[in-house]
FINUTI-982791 format. One record per residue (C-alpha): residue in one letter; chain; x, z, y. Coordinates in nm, 4 decimals, always signed. Each point is the difference from the previous one (the first is absolute). Example, Ala and Ser with C-alpha at 12.3 -4.5 7.8 and 13.67 -1.06 7.14 Angstrom:
REM FINUTI-982791
{A; A; {+1.2300; +0.7800; -0.4500}}
{S; A; {+0.1370; -0.0660; +0.3440}}
//
This chain:
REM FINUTI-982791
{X; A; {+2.0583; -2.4719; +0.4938}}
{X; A; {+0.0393; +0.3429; +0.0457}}
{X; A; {-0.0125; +0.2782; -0.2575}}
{X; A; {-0.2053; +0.3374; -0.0947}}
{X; A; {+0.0570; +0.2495; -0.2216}}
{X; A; {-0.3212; +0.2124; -0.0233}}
{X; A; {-0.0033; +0.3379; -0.1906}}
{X; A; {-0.3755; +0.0530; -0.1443}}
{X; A; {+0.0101; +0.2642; -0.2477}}
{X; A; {-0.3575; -0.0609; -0.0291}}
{X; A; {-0.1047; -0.3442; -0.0218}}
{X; A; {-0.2500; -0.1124; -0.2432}}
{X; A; {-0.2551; -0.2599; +0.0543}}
{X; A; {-0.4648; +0.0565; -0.0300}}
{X; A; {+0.1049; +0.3805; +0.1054}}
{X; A; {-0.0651; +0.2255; +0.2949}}
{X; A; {+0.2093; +0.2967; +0.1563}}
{X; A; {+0.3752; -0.0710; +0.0050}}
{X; A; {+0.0250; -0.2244; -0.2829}}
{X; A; {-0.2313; -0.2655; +0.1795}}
{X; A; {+0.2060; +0.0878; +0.3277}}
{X; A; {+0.3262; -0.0952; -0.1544}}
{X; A; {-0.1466; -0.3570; -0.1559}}
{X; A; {-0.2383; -0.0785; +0.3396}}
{X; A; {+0.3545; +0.0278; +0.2058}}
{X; A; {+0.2217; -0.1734; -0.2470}}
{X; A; {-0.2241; -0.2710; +0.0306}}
{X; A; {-0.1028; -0.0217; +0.3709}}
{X; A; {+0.3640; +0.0391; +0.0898}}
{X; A; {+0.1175; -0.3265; -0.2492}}
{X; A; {-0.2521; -0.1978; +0.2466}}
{X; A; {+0.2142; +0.1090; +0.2675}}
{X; A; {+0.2548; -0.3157; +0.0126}}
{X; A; {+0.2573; +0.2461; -0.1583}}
{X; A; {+0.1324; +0.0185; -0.3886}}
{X; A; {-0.1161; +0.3386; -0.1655}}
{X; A; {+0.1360; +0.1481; -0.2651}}
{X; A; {-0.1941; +0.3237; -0.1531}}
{X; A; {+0.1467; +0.2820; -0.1916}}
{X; A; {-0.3040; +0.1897; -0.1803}}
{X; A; {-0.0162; +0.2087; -0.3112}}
{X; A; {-0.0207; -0.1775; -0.3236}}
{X; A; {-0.3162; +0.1409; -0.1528}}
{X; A; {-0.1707; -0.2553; +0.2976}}
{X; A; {+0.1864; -0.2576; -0.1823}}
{X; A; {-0.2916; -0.1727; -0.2015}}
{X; A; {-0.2318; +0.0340; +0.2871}}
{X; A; {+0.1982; -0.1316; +0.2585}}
{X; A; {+0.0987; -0.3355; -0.2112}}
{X; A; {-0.3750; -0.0613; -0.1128}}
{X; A; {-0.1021; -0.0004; +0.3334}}
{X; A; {+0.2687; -0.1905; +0.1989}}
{X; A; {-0.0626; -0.2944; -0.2000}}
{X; A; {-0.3533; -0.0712; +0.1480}}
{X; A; {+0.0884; +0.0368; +0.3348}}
{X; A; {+0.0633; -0.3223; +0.1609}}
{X; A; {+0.2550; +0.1240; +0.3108}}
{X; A; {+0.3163; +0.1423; +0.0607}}
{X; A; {+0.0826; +0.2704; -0.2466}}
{X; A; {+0.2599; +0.2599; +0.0235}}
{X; A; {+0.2958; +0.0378; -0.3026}}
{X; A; {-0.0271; +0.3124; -0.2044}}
{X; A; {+0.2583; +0.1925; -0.1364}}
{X; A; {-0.0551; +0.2802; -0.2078}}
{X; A; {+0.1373; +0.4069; -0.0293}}
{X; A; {-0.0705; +0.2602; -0.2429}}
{X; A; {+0.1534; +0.3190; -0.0436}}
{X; A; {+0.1394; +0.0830; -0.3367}}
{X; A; {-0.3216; +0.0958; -0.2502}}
{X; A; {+0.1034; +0.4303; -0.0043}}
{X; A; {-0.0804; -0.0331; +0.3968}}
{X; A; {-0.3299; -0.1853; -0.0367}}
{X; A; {-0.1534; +0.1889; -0.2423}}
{X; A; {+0.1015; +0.3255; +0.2197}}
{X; A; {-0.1566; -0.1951; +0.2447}}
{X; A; {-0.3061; -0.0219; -0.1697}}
{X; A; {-0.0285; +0.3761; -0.1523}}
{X; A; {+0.1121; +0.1795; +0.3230}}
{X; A; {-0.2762; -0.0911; +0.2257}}
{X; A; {+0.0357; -0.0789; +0.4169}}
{X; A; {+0.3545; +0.2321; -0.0212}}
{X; A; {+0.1249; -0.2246; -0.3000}}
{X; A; {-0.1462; -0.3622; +0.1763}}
{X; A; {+0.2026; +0.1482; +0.3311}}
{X; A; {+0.3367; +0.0797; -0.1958}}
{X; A; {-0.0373; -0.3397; -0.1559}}
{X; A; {-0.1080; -0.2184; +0.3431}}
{X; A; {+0.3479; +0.1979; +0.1639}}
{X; A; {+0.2112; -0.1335; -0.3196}}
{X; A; {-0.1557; -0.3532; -0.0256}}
{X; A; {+0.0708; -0.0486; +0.3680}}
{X; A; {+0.3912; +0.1134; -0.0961}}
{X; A; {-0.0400; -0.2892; -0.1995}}
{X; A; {-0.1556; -0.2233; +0.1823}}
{X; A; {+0.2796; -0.0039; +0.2727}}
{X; A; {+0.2599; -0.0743; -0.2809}}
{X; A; {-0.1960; -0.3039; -0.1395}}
{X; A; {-0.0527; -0.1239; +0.4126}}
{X; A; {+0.3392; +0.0030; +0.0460}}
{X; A; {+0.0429; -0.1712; -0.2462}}
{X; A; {-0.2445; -0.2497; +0.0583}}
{X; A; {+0.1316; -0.0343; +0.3558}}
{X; A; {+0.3655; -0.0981; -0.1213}}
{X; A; {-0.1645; -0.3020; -0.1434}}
{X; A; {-0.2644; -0.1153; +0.1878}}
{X; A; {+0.0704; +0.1390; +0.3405}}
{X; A; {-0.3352; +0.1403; +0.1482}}
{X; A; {-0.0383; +0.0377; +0.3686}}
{X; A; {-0.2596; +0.2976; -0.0147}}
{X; A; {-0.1014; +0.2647; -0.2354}}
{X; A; {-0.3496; +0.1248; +0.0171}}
{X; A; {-0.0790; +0.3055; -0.1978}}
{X; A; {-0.3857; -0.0365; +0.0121}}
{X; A; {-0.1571; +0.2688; -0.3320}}
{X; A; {-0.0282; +0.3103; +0.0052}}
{X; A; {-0.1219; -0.0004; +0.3466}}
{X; A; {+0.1043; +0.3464; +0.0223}}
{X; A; {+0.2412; +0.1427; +0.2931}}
{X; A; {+0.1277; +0.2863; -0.1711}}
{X; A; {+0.1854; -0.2038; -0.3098}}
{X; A; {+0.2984; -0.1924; +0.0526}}
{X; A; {+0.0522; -0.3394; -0.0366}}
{X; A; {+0.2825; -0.2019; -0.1963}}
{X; A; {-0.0453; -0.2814; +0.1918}}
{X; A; {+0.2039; +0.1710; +0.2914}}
{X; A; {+0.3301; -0.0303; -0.1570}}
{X; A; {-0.0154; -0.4229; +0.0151}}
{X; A; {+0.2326; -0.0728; +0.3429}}
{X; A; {-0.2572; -0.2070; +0.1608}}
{X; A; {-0.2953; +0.0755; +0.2685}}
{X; A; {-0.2520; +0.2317; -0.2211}}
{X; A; {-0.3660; +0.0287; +0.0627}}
{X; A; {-0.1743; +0.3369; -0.1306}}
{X; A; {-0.3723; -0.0495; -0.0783}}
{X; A; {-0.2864; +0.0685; +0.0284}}
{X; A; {+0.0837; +0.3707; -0.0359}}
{X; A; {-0.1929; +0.3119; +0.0821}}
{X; A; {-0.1295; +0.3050; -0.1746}}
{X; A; {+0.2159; +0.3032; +0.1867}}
{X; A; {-0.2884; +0.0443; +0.2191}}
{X; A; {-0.2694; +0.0523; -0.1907}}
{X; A; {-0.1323; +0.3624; -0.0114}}
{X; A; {-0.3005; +0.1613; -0.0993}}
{X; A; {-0.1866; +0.0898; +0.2739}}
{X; A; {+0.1196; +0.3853; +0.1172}}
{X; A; {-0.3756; +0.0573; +0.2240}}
{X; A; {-0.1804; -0.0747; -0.2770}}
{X; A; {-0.0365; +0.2841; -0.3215}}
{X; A; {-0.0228; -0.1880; -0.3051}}
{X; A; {+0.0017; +0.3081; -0.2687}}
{X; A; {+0.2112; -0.2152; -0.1864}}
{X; A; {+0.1237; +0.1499; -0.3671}}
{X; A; {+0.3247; +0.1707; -0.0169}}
{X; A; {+0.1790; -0.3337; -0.2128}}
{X; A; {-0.0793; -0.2088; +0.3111}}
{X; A; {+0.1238; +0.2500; +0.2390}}
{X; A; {+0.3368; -0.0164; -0.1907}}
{X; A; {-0.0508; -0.3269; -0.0194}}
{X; A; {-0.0013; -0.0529; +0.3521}}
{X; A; {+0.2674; +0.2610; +0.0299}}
{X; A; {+0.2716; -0.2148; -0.2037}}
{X; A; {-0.0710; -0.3055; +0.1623}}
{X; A; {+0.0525; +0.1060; +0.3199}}
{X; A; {+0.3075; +0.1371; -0.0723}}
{X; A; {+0.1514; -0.2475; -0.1849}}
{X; A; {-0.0899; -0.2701; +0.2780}}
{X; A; {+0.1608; +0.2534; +0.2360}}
{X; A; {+0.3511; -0.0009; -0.1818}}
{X; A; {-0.0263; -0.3458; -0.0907}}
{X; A; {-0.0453; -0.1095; +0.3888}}
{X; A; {+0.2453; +0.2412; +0.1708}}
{X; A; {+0.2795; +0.0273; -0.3141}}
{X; A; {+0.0095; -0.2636; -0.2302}}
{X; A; {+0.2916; -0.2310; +0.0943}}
{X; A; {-0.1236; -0.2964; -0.1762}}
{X; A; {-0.3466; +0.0189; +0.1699}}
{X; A; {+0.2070; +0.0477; +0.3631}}
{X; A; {+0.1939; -0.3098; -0.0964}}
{X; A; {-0.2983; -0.1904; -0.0623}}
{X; A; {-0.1292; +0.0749; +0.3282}}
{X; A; {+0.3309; -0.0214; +0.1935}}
{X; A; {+0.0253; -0.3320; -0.1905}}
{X; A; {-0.3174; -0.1789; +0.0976}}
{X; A; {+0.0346; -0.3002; +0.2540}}
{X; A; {-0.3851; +0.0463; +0.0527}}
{X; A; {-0.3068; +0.2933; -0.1537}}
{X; A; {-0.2981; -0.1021; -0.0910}}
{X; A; {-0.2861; +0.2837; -0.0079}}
{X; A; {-0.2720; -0.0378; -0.1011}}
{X; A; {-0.1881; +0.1427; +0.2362}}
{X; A; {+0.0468; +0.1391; +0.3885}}
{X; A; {-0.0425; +0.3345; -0.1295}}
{X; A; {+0.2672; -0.0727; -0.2607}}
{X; A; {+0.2423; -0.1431; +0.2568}}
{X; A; {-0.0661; +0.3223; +0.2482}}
{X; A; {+0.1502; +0.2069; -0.3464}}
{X; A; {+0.3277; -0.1399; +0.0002}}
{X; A; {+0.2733; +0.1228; +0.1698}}
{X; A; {+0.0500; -0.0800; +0.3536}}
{X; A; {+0.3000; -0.1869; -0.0179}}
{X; A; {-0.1622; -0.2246; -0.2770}}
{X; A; {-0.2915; -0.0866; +0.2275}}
{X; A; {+0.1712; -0.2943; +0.2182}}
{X; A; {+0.0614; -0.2072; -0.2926}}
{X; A; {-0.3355; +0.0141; -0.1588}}
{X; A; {-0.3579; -0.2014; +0.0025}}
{X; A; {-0.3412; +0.1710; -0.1889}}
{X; A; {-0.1819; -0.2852; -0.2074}}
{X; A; {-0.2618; +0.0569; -0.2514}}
{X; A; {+0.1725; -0.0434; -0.3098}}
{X; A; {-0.3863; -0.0777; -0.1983}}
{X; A; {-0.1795; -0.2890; -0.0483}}
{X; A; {-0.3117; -0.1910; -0.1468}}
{X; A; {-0.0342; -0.3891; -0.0625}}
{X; A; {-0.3420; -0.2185; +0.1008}}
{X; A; {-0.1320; +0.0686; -0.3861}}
{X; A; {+0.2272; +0.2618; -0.0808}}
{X; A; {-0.1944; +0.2681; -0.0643}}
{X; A; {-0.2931; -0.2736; -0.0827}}
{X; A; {-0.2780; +0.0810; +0.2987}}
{X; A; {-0.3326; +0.1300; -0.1717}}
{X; A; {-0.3192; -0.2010; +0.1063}}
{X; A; {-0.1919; +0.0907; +0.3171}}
{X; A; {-0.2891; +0.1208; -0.1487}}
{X; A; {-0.1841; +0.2984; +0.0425}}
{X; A; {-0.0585; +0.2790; -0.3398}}
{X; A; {-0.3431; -0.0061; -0.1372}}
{X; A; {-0.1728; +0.3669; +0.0753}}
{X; A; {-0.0375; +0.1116; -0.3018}}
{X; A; {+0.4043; +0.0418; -0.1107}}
{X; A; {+0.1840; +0.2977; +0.0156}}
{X; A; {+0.1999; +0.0645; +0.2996}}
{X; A; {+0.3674; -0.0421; -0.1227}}
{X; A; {+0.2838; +0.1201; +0.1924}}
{X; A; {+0.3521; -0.0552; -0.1540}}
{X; A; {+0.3202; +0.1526; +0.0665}}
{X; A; {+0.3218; +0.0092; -0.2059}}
{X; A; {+0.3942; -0.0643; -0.0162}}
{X; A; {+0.2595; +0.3165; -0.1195}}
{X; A; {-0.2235; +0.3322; -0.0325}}
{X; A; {+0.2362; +0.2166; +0.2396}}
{X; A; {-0.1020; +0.2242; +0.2276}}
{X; A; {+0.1068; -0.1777; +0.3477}}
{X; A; {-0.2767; -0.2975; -0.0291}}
{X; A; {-0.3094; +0.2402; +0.0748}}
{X; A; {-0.1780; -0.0248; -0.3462}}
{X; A; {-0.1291; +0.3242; +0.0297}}
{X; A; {-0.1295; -0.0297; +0.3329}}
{X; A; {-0.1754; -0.3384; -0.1148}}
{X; A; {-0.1962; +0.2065; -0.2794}}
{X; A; {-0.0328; +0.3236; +0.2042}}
{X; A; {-0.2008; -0.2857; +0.2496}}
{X; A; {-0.1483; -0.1793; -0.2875}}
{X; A; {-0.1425; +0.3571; -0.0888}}
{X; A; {-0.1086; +0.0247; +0.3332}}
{X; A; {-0.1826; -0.3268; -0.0107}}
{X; A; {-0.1604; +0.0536; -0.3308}}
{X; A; {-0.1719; +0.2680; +0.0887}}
{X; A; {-0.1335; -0.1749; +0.3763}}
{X; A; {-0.1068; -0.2996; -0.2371}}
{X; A; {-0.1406; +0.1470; -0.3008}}
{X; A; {-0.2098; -0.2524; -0.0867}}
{X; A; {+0.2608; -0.2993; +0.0469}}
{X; A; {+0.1670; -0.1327; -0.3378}}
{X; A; {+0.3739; +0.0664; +0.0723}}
{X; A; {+0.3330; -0.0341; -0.1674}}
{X; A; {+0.3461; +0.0881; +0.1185}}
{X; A; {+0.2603; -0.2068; -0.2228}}
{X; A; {+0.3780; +0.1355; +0.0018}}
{X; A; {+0.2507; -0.2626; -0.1575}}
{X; A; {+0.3768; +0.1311; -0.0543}}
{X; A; {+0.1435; +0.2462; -0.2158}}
{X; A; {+0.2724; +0.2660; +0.1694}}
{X; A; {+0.1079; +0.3597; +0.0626}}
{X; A; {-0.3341; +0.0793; +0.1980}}
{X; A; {-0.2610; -0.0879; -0.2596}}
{X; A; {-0.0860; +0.3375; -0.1948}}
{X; A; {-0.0258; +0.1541; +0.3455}}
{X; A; {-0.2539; -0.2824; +0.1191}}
{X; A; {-0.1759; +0.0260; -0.3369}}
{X; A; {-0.0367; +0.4112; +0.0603}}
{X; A; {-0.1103; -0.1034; +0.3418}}
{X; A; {-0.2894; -0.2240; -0.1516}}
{X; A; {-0.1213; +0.2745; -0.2288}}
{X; A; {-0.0060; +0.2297; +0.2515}}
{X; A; {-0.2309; -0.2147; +0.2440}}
{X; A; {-0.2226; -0.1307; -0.3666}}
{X; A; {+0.0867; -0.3577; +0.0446}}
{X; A; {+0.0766; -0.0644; -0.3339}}
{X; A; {-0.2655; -0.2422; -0.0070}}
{X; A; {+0.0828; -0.1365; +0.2771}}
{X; A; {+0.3932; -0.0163; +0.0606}}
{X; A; {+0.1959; -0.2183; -0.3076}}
{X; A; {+0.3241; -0.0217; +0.0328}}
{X; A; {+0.1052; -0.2871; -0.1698}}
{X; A; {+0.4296; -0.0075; -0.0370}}
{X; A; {+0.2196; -0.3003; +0.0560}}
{X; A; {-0.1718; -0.2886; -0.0011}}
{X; A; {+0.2332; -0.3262; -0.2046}}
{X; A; {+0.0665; -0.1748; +0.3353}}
{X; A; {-0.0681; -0.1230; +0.3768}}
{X; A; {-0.3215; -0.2340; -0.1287}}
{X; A; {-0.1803; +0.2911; -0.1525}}
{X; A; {+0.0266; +0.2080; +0.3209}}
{X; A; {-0.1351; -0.3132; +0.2603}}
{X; A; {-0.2669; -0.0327; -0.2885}}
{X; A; {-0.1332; +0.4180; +0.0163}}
{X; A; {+0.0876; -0.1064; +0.4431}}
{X; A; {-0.2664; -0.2917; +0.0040}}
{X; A; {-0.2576; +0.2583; -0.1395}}
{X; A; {+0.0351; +0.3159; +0.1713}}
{X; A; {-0.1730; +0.0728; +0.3476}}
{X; A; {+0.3369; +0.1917; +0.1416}}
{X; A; {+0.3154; -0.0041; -0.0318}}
{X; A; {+0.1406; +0.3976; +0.0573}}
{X; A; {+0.3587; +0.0848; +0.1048}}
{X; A; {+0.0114; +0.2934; +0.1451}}
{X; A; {+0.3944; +0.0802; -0.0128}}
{X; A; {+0.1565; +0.2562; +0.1964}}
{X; A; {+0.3647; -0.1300; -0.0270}}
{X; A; {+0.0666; -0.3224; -0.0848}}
{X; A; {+0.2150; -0.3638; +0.1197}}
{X; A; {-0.2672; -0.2995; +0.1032}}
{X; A; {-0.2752; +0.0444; -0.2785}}
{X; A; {+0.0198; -0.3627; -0.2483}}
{X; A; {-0.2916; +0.1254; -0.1737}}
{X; A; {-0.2401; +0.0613; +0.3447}}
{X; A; {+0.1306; -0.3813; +0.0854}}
{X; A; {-0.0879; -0.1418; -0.3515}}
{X; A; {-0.3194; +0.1261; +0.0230}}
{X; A; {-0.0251; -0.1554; +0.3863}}
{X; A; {+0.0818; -0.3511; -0.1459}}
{X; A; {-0.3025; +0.0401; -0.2326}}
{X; A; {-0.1852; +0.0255; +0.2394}}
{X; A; {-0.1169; +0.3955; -0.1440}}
{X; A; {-0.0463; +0.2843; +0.3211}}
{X; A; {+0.2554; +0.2216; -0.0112}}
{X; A; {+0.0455; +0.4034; +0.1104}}
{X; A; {+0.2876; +0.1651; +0.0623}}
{X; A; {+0.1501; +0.2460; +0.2416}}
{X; A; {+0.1491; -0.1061; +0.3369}}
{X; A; {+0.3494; +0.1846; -0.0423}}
{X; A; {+0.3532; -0.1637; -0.0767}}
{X; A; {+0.0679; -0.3448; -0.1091}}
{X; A; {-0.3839; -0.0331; -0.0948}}
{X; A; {-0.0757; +0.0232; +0.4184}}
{X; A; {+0.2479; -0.2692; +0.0657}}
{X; A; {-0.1271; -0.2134; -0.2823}}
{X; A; {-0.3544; +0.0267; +0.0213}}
{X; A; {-0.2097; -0.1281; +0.2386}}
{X; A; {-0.3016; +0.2729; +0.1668}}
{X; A; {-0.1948; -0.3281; -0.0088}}
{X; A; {+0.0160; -0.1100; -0.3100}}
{X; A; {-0.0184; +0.3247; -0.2467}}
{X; A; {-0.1167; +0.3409; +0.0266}}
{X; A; {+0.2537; +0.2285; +0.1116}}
{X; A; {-0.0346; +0.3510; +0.0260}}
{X; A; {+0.1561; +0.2305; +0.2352}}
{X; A; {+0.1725; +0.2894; -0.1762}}
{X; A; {-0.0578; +0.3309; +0.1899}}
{X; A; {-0.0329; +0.2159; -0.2692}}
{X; A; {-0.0535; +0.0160; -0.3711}}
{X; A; {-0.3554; +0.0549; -0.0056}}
{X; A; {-0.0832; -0.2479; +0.3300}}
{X; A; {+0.1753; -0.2506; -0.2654}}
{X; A; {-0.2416; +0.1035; -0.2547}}
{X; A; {-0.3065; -0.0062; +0.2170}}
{X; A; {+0.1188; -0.3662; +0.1669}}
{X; A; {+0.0442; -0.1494; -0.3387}}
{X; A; {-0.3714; +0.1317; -0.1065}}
{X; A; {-0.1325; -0.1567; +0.3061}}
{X; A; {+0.2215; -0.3554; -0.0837}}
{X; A; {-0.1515; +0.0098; -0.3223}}
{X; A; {-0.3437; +0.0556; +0.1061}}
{X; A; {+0.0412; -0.2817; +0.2664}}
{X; A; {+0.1350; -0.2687; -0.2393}}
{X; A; {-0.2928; +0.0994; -0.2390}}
{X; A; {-0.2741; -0.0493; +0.2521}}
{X; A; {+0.1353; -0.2468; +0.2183}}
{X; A; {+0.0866; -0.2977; -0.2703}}
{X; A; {-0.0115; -0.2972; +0.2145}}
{X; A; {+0.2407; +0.1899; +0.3142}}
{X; A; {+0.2104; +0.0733; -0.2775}}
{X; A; {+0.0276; -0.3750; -0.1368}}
{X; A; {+0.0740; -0.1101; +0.3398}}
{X; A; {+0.2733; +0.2614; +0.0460}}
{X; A; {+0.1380; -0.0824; -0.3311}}
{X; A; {+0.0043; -0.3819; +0.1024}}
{X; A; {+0.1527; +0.1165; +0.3156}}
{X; A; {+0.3265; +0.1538; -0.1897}}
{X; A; {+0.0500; -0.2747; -0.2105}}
{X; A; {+0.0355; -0.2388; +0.3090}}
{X; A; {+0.1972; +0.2588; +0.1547}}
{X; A; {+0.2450; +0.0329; -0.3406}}
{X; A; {+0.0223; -0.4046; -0.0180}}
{X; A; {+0.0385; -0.0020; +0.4106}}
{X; A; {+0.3181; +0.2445; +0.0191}}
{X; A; {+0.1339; +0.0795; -0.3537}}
{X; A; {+0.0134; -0.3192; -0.1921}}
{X; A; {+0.3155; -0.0504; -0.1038}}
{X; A; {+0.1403; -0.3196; +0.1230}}
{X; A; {+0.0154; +0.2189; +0.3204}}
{X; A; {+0.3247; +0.1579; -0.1445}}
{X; A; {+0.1971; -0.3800; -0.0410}}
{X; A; {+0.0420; -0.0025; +0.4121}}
{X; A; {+0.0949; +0.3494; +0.0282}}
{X; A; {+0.2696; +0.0171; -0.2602}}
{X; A; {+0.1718; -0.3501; +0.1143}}
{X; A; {+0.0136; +0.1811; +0.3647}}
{X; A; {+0.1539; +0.2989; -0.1213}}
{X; A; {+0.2742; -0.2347; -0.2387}}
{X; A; {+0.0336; -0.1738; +0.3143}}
{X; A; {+0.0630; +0.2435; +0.2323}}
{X; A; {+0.2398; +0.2264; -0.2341}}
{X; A; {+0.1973; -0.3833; -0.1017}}
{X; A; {+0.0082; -0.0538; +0.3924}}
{X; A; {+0.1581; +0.3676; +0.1339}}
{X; A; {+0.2838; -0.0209; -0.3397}}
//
């Protein structure tokens, strides 16, 4: 049987984002008729060993790699620069330990699979054998230059740095041009991703949607319609930064309120981050406090599909962003979701099945999400049936068995051409 090394820095099972990435591939990939071995960070240790023993199917081997305890707790007091220095470091380690690895058990491919990011280096690439690089994206995204967003001045610097550190990363860094020289086979995640890498990386690469949801994973919400007389709840949340169009979701929710004055409303606002006292200002400004509650991190995946199956809409409105787990989670539950039909979100989500605004200008944004609102709120059945509509849409195209025949194929074809 033939051997895989995967590198998931994030891998962690009941999560979303990267850390449900990293476990959803580890697993679909050890139902793929080849041996998998996983190197992940330790802190998923606990996690990852409760949960492999109820799952009756192929399972990959773990390994575990930490960094020496000075580094993590840099890690953890320096914010995104200090996670960066210690994701370039860990994967320093990571190619000692594969090497290591590979003396003994002899893999036949290396897969670095989390962070799905193109810009970061992978230690995977140092292993002599065929090397397949994702899902990766993220150099691509921008913020939208037609479109004034009066952003404050920390997310203009914001924006600022990280465009300038992807730049030198891409175009400088020798262990990120290794990486990429290295791979046997890319994996972006989406065709806008693959059209950002350079264009003698293009022949050897193949976008695939790197997210997923399971039959019952998020658990669907009944088909049933809301009784009349309960507030109109629209939920939003994730990391409060200024790229996923928070503002522009209460600037609309403004809007709405005052078209709908006499329709109960709420606006809920899960997630804690940099963006917060800005949205809060925001709120004050427009006199929602009664209306908007934001109500921080909530304790896990179960308590977000629970506020899902209750809400009318699910609102997304990012401006800059890789395919959007949280819009598809909310699909799967079967809750109508909003969002703007730009980036990775236009690729992901489907006209038919959500809906998705066309970004013109800030205040066309504003005005369209108003109008969304107001439709969902008078229109409850429609908006059922388009809810339903996503969820068999999610289950149709995203669930995540999809990802066992596309990973053999691409072990298969790098195996074949070595």
């Amino acid at each position: 049987m033939n051997r895989v090394l995967i590198g998931a820095y994030a891998c962690e099972p009941n999560q979303g984002s990267e850390p449900g990435v990293g476990w959803h591939w580890a697993l679909e990939a050890a139902n793929t008729g080849f041996e998998v071995w996983v190197v992940t960070r330790a802190n998923n240790r606990e996690a990852i060993e409760e949960a492999i023993t109820k799952i009756d199917a192929p399972t990959p081997h773990f390994e575990y790699l930490d960094l020496p305890r000075p580094l993590r707790w840099l890690k953890a007091h320096l914010g995104h620069p200090g996670l960066v220095a210690y994701y370039y470091l860990w994967q320093l380690a990571l190619a000692r330990r594969a090497r290591r690895l590979h003396r003994h058990l002899r893999f036949d491919v290396t897969h670095h699979v989390t962070f799905v990011n193109d810009s970061l280096p992978s230690g995977l690439c140092l292993v002599p054998v065929p090397f397949v690089w994702g899902p990766i994206g993220g150099s691509t995204h921008r913020l939208p230059r037609r479109i004034r967003l009066d952003l404050p001045l920390g997310a203009r610097i914001h924006e600022l740095g990280r465009t300038s550190m992807q730049f030198l990363l891409l175009h400088f860094d020798p262990f990120v041009a290794l990486t990429r020289r290295r791979a046997s086979l890319i994996l972006p995640y989406t065709r806008e991703a693959q059209q950002g890498l350079p264009k003698k990386s293009r022949p050897p690469s193949k976008a695939i949607l790197h997210l997923g949801v399971s039959e019952n994973d998020p658990p669907p919400r009944p088909s049933r319609l809301d009784k009349p007389d309960e507030d109109f709840v629209v939920l939003t949340g994730g990391r409060l930064v200024h790229w996923k169009g928070y503002d522009v979701l209460i600037e609309g929710f403004a809007t709405f309120m005052a078209m709908e004055r006499d329709m109960p409303s709420r606006l809920l606002i899960t997630g804690e981050g940099p963006f917060e006292k800005h949205l809060r200002t925001l709120v004050a400004r427009h006199g929602l406090d009664e209306s908007v509650r934001f109500l921080g991190r909530l304790p896990g995946r179960r308590e977000v599909f629970e506020l899902m199956s209750r809400c009318h809409l699910y609102a997304l409105p990012t401006f800059r962003d890789g395919p959007p787990f949280a819009l598809l989670e909310a699909m799967a539950v079967g809750v109508p979701v909003l969002c703007l039909d730009l980036g990775a979100t236009a690729e992901t989500i489907p006209s038919k099945a959500s809906l998705k605004i066309t970004a013109t200008s800030r205040q066309t944004i504003v005005t369209s999400i108003a109008e969304a609102l107001a439709w969902t709120a008078s229109n409850p059945e429609k908006a059922v049936a388009l809810g339903q509509a996503g969820r068999r849409y999610a289950v149709q195209h995203y669930e995540w068995s999809r990802l066992r025949t596309e990973i053999r194929q691409c072990y298969v074809e790098v195996t074949s051409k070595s």
